[in-house]
C-alpha positions in Angstrom: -0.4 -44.3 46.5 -1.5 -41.9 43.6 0.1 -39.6 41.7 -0.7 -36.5 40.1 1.1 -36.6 36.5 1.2 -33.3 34.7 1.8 -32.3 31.0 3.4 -28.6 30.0 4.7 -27.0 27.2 8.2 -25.9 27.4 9.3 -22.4 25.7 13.0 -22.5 26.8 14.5 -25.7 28.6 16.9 -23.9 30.6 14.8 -21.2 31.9 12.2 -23.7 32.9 14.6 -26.0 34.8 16.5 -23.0 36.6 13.0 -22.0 37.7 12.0 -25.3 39.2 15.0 -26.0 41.1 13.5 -23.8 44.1 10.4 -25.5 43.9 11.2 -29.2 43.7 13.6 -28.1 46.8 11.5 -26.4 48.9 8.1 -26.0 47.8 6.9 -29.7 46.7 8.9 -31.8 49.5 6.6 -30.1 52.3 3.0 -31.2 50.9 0.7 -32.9 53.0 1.7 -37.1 52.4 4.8 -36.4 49.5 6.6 -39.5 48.5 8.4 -38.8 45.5 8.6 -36.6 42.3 9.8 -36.8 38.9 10.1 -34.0 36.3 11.0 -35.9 32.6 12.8 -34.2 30.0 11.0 -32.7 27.2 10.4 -34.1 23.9 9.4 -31.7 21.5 9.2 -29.2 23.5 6.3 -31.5 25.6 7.2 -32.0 29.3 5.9 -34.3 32.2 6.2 -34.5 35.8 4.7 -37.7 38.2 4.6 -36.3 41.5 3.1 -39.0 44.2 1.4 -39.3 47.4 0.4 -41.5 50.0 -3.1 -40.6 49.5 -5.1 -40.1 47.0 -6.7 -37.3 49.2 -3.5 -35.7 49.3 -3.1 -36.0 45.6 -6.7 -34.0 45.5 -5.3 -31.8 47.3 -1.9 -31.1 45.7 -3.9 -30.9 42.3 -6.3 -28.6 43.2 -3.3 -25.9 44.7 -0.9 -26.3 41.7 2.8 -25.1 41.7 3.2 -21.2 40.6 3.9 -20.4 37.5 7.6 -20.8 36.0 8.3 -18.5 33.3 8.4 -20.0 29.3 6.0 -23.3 31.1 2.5 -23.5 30.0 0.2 -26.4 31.4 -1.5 -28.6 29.3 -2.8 -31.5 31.1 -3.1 -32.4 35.1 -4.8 -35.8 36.5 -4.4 -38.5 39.2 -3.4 -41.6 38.6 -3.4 -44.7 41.4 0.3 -46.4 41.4 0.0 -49.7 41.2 3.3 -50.9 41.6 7.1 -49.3 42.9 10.4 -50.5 43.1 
């Protein structure tokens, strides 16, 4: 498995989570090979999300189409990392 772990910067909390309640419900579930995803809170106004995949081709893939924009979210950082152990 591999996951694609992103950093943004969060202007308003609650804006930002309103916004991605359509996409971790709809949008992210239907990639090619999802397993699971994970959005952390903020600290300091720096958020995270793991999102992982069977693949590491379909975490390519997922990185190289990234979610839309949510309002008051800025991206800062995006890579893939292999998951070397679950529970």
């Amino acid at each position: 498995m591999h996951a694609v772990v992103a950093t943004v910067r969060i202007d308003d909390v609650q804006v930002a989570r309103d916004a991605l309640a359509g996409l971790r419900l709809n949008v992210v579930p239907r990639a090619p090979g999802f397993v699971a995803a994970y959005w952390l809170a903020p600290v300091d106004r720096i958020g995270m999300s793991v999102i992982v995949f069977d693949t590491r081709e379909h975490a390519d893939a997922a990185a190289a189409h990234p979610l839309p924009p949510l309002p008051g979210v800025t991206p800062l950082t995006l890579e893939i990392r292999e998951v070397y152990a679950s529970a």
